[in-house]
Structure formats: C-alpha cells, structure tokens
ZAKE-812998 format. One record per atom (N, C-alpha, C): residue in three letters; x, y, z. Coordinates in steps of 0.02 Angstrom, whole numbers, padded with zeros to 5 digits, always signed. Layout:
ZAKE-812998
ALAXYZ/...
END
This chain:
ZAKE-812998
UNK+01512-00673+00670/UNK+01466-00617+00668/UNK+01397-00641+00645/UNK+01342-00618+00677/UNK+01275-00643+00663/UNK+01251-00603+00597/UNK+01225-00658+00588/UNK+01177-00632+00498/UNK+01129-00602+00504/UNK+01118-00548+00466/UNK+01057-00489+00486/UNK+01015-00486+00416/UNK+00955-00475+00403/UNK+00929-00461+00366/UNK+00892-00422+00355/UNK+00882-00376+00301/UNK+00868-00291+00282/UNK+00793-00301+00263/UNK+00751-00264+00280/UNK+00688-00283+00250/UNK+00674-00210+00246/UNK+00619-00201+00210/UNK+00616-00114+00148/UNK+00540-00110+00142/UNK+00479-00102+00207/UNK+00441-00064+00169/UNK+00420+00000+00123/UNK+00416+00014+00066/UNK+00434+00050+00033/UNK+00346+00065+00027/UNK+00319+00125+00065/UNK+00262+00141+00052/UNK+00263+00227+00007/UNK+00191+00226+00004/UNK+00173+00286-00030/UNK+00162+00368+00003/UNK+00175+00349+00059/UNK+00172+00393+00124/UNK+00230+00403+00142/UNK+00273+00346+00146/UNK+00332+00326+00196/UNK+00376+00253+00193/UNK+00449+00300+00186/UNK+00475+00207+00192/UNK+00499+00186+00253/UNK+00489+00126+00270/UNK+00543+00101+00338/UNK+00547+00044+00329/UNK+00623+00049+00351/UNK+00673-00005+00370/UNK+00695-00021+00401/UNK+00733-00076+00429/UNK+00743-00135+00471/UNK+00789-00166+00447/UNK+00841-00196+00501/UNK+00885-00253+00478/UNK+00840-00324+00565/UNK+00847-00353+00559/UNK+00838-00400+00610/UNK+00865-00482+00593/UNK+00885-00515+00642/UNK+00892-00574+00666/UNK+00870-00629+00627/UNK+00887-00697+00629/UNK+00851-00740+00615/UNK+00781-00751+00659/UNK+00794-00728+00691/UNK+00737-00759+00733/UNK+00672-00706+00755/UNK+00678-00655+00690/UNK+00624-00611+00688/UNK+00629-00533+00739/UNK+00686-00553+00772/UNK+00712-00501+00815/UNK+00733-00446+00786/UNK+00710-00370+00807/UNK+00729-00310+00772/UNK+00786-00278+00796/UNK+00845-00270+00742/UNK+00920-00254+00775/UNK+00902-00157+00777/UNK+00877-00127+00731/UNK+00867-00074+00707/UNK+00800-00069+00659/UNK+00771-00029+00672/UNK+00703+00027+00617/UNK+00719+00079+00610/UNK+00723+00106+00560/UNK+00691+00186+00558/UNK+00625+00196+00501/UNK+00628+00255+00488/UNK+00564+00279+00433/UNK+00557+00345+00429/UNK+00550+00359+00368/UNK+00562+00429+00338/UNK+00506+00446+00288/UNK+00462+00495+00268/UNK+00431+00520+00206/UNK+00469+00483+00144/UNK+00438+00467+00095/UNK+00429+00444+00036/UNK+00435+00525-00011/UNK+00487+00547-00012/UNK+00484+00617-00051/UNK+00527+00610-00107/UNK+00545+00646-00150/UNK+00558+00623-00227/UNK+00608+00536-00235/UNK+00602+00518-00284/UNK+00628+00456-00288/UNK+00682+00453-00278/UNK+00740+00492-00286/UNK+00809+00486-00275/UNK+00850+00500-00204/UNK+00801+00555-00184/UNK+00821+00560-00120/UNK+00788+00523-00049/UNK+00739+00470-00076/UNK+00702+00425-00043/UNK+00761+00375-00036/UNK+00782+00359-00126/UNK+00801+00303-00094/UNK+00874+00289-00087/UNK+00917+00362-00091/UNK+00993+00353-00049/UNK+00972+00367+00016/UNK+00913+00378+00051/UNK+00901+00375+00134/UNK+00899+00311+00134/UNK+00875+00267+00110/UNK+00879+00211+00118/UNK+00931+00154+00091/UNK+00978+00170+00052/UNK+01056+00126+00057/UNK+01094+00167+00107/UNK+01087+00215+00130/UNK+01120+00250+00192/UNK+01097+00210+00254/UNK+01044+00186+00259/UNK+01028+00153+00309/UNK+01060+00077+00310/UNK+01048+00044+00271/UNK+01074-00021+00261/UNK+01135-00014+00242/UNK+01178+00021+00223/UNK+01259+00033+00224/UNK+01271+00012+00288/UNK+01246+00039+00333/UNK+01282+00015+00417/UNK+01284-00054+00424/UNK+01256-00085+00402/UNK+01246-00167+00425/UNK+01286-00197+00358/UNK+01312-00185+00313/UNK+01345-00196+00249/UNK+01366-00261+00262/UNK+01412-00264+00315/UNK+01452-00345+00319/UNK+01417-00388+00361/UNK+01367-00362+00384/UNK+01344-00430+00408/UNK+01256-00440+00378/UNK+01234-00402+00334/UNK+01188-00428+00299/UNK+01182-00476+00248/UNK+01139-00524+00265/UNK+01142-00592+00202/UNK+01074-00603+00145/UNK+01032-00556+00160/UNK+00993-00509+00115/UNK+00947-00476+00139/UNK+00921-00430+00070/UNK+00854-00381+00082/UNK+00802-00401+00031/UNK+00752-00394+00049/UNK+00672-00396+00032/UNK+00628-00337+00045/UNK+00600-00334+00006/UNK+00570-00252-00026/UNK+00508-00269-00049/UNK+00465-00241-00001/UNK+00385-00223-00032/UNK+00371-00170-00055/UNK+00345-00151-00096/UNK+00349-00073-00141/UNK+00280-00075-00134/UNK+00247-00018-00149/UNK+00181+00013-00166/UNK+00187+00001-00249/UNK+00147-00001-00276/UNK+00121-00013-00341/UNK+00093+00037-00388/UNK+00076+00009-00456/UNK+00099-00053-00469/UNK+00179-00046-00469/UNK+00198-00102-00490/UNK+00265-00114-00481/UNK+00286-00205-00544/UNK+00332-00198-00557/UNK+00354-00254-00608/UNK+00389-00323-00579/UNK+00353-00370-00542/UNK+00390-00412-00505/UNK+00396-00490-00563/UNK+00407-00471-00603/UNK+00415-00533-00675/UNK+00501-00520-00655/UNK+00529-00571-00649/UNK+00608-00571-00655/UNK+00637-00580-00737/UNK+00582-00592-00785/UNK+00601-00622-00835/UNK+00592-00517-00876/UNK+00570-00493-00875/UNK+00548-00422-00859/UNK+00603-00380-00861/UNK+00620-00349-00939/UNK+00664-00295-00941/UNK+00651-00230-00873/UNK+00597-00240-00847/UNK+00571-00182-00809/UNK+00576-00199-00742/UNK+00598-00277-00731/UNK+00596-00315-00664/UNK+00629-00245-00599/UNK+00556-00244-00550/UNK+00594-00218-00483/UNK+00573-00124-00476/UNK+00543-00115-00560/UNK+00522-00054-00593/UNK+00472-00043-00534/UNK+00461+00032-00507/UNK+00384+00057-00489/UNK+00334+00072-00585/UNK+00286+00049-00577/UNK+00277+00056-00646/UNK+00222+00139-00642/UNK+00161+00104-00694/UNK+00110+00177-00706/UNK+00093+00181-00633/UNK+00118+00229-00572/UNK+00077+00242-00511/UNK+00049+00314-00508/UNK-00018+00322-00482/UNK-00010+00394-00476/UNK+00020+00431-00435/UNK+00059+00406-00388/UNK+00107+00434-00340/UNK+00172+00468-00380/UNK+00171+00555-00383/UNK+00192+00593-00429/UNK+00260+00584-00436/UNK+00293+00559-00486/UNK+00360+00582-00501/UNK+00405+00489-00497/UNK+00380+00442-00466/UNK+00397+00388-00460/UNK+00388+00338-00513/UNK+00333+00354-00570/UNK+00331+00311-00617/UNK+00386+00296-00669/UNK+00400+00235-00687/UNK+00465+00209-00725/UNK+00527+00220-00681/UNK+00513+00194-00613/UNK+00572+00212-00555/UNK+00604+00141-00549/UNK+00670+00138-00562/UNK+00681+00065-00546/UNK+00738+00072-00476/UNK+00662+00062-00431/UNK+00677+00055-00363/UNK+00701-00018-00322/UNK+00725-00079-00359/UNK+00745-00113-00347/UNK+00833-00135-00375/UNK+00838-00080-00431/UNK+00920-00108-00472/UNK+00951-00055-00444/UNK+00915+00011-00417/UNK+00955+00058-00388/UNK+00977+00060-00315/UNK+00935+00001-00276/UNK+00950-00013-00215/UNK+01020-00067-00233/UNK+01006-00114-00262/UNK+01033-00163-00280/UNK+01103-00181-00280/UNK+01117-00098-00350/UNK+01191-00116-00374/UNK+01218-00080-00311/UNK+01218-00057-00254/UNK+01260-00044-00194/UNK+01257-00111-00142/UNK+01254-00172-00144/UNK+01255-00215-00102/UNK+01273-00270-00148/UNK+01297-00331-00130/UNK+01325-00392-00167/UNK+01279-00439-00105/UNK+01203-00435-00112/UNK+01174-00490-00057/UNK+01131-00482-00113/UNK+01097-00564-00118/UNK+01017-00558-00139/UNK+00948-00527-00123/UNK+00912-00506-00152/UNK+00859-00474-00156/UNK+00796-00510-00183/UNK+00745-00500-00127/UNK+00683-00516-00146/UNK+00617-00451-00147/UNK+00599-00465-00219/UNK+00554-00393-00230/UNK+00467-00405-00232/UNK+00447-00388-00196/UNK+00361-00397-00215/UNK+00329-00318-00176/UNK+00265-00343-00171/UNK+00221-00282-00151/UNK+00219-00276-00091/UNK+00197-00226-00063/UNK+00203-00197+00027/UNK+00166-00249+00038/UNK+00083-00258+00036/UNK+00035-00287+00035/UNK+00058-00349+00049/UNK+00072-00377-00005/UNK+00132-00477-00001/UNK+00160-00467+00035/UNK+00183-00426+00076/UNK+00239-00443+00127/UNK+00202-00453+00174/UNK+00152-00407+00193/UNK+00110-00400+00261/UNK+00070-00451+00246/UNK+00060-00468+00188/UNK+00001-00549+00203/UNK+00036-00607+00217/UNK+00106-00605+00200/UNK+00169-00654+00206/UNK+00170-00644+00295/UNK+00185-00591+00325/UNK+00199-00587+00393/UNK+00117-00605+00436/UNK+00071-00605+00412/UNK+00016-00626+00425/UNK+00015-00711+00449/UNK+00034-00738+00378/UNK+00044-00807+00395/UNK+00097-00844+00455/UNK+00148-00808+00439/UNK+00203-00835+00495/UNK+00162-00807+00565/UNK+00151-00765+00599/UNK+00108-00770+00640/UNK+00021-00779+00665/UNK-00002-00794+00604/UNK-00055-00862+00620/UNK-00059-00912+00626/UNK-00046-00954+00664/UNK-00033-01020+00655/UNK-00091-01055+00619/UNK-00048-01093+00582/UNK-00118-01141+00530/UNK-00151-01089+00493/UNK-00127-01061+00473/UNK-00159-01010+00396/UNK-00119-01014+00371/UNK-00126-01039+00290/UNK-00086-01020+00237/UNK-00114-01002+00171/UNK-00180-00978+00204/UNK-00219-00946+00141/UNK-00234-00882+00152/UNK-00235-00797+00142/UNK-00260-00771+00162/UNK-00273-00726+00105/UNK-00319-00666+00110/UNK-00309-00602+00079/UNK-00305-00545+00145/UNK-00246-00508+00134/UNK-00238-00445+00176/UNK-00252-00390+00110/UNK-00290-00334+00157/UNK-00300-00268+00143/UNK-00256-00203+00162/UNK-00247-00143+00141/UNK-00216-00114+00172/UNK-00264-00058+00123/UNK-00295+00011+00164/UNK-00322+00051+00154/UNK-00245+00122+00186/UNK-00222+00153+00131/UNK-00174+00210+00167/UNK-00180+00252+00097/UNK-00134+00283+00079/UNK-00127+00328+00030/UNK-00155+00309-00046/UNK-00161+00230-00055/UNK-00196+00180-00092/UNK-00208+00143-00055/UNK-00259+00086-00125/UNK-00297+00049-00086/UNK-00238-00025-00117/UNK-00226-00073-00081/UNK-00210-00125-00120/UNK-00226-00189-00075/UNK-00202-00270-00086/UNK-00224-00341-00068/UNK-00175-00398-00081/UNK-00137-00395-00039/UNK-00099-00460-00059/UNK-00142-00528-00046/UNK-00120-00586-00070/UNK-00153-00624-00089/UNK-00114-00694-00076/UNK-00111-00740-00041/UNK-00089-00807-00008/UNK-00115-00856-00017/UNK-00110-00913-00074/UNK-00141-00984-00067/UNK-00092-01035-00059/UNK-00118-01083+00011/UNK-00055-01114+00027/UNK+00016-01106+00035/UNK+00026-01040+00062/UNK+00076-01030+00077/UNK+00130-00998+00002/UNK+00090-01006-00040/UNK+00121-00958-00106/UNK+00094-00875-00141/UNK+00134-00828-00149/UNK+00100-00770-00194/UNK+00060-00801-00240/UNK-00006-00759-00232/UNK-00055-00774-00316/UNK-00021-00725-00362/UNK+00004-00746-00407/UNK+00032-00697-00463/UNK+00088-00747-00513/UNK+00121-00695-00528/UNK+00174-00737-00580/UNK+00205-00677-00610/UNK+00196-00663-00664/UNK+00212-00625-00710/UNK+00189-00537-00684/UNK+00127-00557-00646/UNK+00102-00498-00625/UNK+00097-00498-00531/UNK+00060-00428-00528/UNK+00023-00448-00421/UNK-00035-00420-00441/UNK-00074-00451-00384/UNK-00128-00423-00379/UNK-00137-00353-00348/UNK-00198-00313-00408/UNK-00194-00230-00412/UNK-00265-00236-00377/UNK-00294-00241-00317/UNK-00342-00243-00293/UNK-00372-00139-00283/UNK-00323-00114-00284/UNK-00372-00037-00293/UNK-00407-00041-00360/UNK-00371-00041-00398/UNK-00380-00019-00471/UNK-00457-00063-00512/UNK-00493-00080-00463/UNK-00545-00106-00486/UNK-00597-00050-00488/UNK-00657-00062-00529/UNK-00735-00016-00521/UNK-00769-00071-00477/UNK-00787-00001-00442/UNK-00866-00012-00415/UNK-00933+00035-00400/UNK-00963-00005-00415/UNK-01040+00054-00414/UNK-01038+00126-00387/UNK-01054+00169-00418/UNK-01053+00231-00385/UNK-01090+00245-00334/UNK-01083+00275-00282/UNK-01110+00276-00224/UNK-01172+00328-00251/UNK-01247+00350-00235/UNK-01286+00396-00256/UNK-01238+00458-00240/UNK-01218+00484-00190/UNK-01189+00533-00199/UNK-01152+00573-00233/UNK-01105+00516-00264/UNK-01050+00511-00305/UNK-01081+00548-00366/UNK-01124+00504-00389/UNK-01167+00514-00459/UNK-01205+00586-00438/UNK-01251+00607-00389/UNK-01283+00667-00395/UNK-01203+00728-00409/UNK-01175+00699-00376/UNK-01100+00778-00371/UNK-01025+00742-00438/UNK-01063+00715-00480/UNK-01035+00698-00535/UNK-00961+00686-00508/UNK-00946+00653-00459/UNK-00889+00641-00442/UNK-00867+00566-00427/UNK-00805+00553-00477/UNK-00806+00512-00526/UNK-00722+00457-00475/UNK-00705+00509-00440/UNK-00621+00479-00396/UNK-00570+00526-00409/UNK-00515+00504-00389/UNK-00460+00556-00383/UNK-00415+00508-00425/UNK-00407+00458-00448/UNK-00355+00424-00490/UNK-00360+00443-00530/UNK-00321+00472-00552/UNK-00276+00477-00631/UNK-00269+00431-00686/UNK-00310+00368-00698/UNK-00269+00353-00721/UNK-00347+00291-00745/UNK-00404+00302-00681/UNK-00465+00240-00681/UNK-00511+00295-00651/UNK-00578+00327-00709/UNK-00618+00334-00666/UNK-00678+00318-00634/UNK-00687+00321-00567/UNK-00720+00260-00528/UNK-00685+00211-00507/UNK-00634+00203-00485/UNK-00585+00138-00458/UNK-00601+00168-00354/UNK-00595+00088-00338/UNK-00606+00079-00292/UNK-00547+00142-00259/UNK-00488+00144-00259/UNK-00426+00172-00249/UNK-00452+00263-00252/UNK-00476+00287-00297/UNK-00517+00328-00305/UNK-00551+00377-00258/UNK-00583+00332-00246/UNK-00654+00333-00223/UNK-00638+00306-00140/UNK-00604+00279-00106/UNK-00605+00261-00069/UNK-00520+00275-00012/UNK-00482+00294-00063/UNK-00421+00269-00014/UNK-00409+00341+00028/UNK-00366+00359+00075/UNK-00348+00409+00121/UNK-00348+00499+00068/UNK-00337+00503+00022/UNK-00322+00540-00021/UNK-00372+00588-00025/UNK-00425+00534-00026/UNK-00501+00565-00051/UNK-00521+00633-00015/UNK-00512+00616+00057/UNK-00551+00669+00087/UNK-00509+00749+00050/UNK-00482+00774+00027/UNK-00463+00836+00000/UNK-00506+00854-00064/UNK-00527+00792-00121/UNK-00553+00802-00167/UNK-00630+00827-00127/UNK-00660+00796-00085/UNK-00705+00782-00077/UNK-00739+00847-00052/UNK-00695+00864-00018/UNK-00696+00930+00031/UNK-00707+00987-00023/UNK-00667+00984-00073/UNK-00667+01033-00141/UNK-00739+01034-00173/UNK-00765+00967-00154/UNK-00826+00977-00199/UNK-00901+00997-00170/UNK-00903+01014-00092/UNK-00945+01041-00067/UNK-00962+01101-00075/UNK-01020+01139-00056/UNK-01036+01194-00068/UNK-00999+01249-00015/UNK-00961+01288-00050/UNK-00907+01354-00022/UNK-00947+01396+00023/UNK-01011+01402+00019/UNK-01040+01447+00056/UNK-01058+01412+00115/UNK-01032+01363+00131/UNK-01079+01334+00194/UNK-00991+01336+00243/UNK-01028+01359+00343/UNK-00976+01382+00359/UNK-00903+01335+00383/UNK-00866+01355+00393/UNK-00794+01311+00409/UNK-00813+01250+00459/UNK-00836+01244+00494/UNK-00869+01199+00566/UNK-00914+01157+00527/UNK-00968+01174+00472/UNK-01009+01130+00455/UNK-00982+01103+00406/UNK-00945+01138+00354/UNK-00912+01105+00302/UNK-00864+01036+00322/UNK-00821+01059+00385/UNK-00790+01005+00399/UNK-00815+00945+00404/UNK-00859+00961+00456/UNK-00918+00896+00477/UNK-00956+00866+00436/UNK-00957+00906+00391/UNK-00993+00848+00313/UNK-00951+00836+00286/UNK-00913+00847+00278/UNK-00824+00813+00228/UNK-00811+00764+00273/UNK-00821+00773+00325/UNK-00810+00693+00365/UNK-00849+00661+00366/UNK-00907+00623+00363/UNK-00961+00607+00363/UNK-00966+00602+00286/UNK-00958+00626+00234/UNK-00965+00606+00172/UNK-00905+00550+00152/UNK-00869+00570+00181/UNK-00780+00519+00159/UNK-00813+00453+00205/UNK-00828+00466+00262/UNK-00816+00384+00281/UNK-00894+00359+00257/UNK-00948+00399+00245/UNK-01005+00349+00213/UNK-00982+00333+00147/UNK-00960+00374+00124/UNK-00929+00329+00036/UNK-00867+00295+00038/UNK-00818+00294+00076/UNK-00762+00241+00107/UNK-00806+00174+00127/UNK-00854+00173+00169/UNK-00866+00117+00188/UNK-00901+00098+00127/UNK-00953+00124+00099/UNK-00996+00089+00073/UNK-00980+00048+00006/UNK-00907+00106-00032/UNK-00867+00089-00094/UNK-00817+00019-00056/UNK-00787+00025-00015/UNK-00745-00036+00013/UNK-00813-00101+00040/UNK-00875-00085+00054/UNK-00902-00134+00058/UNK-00923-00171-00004/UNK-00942-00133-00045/UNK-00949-00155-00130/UNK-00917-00197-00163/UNK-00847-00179-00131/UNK-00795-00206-00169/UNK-00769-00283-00112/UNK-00763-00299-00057/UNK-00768-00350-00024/UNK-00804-00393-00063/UNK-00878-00384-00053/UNK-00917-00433-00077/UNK-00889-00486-00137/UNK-00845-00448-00205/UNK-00830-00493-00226/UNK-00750-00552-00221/UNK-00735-00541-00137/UNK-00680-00591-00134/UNK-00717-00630-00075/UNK-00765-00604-00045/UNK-00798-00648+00015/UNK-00841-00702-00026/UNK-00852-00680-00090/UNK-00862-00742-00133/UNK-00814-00798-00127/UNK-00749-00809-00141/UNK-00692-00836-00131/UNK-00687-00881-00088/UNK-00728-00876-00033/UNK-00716-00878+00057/UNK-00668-00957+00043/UNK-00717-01009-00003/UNK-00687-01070+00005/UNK-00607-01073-00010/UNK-00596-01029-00039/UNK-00498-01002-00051/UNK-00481-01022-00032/UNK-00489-00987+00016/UNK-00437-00937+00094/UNK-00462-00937+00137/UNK-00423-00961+00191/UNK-00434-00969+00278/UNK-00450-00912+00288/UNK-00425-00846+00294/UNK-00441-00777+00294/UNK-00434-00724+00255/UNK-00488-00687+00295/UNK-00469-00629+00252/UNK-00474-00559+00321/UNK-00401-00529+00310/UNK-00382-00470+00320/UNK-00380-00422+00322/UNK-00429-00369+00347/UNK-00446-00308+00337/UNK-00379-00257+00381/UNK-00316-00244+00381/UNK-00291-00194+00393/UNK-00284-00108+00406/UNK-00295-00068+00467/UNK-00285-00035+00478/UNK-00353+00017+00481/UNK-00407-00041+00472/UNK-00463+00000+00463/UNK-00500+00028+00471/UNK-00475+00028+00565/UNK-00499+00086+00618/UNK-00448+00153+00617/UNK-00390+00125+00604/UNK-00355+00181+00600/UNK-00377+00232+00537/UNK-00372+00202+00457/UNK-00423+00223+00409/UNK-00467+00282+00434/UNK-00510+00273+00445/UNK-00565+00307+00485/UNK-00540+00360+00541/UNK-00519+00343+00575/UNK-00475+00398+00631/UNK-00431+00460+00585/UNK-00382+00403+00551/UNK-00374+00475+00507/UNK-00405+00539+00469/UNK-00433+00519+00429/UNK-00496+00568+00422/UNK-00539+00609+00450/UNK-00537+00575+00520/UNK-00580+00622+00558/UNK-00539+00670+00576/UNK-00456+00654+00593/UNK-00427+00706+00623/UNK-00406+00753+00537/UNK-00383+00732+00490/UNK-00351+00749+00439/UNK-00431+00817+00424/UNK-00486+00798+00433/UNK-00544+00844+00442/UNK-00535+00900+00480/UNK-00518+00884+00526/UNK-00498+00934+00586/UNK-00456+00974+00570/UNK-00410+00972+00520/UNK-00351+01025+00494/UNK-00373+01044+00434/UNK-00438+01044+00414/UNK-00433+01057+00332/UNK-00459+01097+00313/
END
C-alpha cells in the first residue's frame, strides 16, 4: 500500500486538507470555515481518519501566533491571536493524540515559503507574504526556517500612520497592537473603515470611498512596511508577495455587499 501524507493548512478564514503522494500528487482536498476551535478541528481528524493506515505523516501550518519551540510546555499551542475564541488552543496535541504518525508543526506562511522553494528552482532564500484575514511572512535562508524558539510575526509590526489614519484618529482593528501593520492593512479592515466614514453620505458613495480608502491605506501601510525587508535584498534570492491582486479584488467586491 502506498504512503500518503496529510498536510493541514490551518488558516484564519479556513482550513484545508490534503493527503498526497510522494511525489507531490494530490490523492484528496477538501476545506471548510475555520469556526469554533473544536468543531474545526474534529472536521479535520474526520478527514484524515480515512487515510489512517496508509498515512506516514502530517504537517500543519497554523495561522498565528502559534508556539513552534518543541522544548515549549505550550509546543503546537495557537497562542495570543485575535482570531476570537482560539487563543491557548492546542491545535497540534489535539490533532495528534488521534494518529500514531509524526507531526510537523510551523506557520501557514513557512509552509507556503517552503512550497515556494521546492518549486523554484535554485532558490533557497526567500520571504513569502500572505495578505488574508492577517497579515503574516515566512522566512527561508538556505533552505532553513528563520526562527528557533520563535516564527516570524511579520503583521504585528508599526508603521507610520497613513495622514488619513491620523486626521480620523484611526489607530487599526488589532486588539492587541495599536497601529500594527495587521491592523491597518489586512482583509478585516475594510468593515472598521467603513464604520468610520461619515453616515450621512449616500449608500453608492459611501461604498466607493470605503473602497478607495482601504486599498490607498492597504497599499501605502504594506508599502511602508516592505521597505524594511527590501533592505535585506542581499539575504534572499526572493521575495514573495502572495495573493495580492486577489487582496485587492476582495475588497472591491466585499464593498459591494456592505
């Protein structure tokens, strides 16, 4: 019987999973909403139950932060996220104790900068981005995670307030940093943003400036914040901007319903 292996993006939107091949071949996907922690994630040992005997392991990128220290009473933990109800989730020992295969745990981000490399040929340096429900950056030198004990939290940084920002005293939507890139910039925003326009102006125009305000302060806060890894450049072979037409598309339509 051929050996299959389970792989677990575990996002903030949505999880999906996969068992596939050695040879990168997909046996099965699905993907489901990310809705309370418990019932997220028996959808997901329900999924990998089917492949039970012939899986030889799973690997799990989580949304963040998250505790990837193995030495780490908390190892595998979702830690402080503002994604409601998931913090102190240990979404890696509860997948875990239902399978007798090894497990490898890091960030969504590390995985997609990991799958980056295997199909670039001759890169083994990169930084990938991913702009969705947060902002985050995995991170590749020579073919190893930058981290250790910790990953890299690439939302959770400040950056300059956009003038706008500052005239409408609006500061981000994190909980937790205010003024963080994540804030200020990731898919989320446009609802805060929309809240903070003037009520009297009509449904058609309001929209159209809630769109137009999100992606001039999306771009200009995500350009802010580039600048200081394009410093880097001598790093890393590349750097990865993910999904960032789609980014933008969303909003325009997520405008359209709001």
């Amino acid at each position: 019987m051929a050996k299959l292996y389970g792989s677990l993006e575990a996002g903030g939107t949505k999880f999906v999973c996969a068992v596939g091949d050695e040879k990168f071949q997909v046996v099965e996907k699905t993907q489901f909403p990310t809705t309370t922690p418990y019932e997220t994630i028996d959808r997901t040992i329900e999924f990998f139950k089917r492949y039970e005997d012939q899986l030889a392991g799973i690997a799990i990128g989580s949304f963040g932060p998250i505790d990837v220290d193995p030495n780490s009473e908390t190892y595998g933990f979702v830690t402080s996220t503002p994604k409601p109800h998931w913090s102190n989730i240990d979404l890696l020992g509860l997948i875990a104790k239902e399978f007798n295969v090894p497990f490898y745990f890091t960030t969504d981000v590390n995985s997609s900068a990991y799958g980056e490399t295997l199909v670039r040929k001759g890169v083994k340096s990169l930084v990938y981005y991913t702009i969705g429900t947060g902002i985050g950056a995995g991170a590749i030198q020579n073919g190893e995670f930058i981290g250790g004990m910790g990953h890299t939290e690439a939302g959770h940084v400040y950056v300059p307030l956009h003038p706008n920002d500052v005239s409408n005293e609006f500061n981000g939507t994190c909980p937790f940093h205010r003024g963080c890139l994540e804030g200020l910039a990731a898919v989320t925003i446009y609802r805060t943003v929309n809240r903070t326009l003037n009520h009297s102006l009509n449904l058609r125009f309001k929209v159209t400036l809630c769109c137009d305000n999100i992606i001039t302060l999306s771009v200009d806060d995500f350009t802010l914040f580039t600048h200081n890894v394009i410093v880097l450049k001598d790093l890393f072979t590349s750097i990865v901007v993910i999904s960032f037409d789609t980014f933008l598309s969303r909003f325009h339509l997520a405008c359209q319903h709001t």
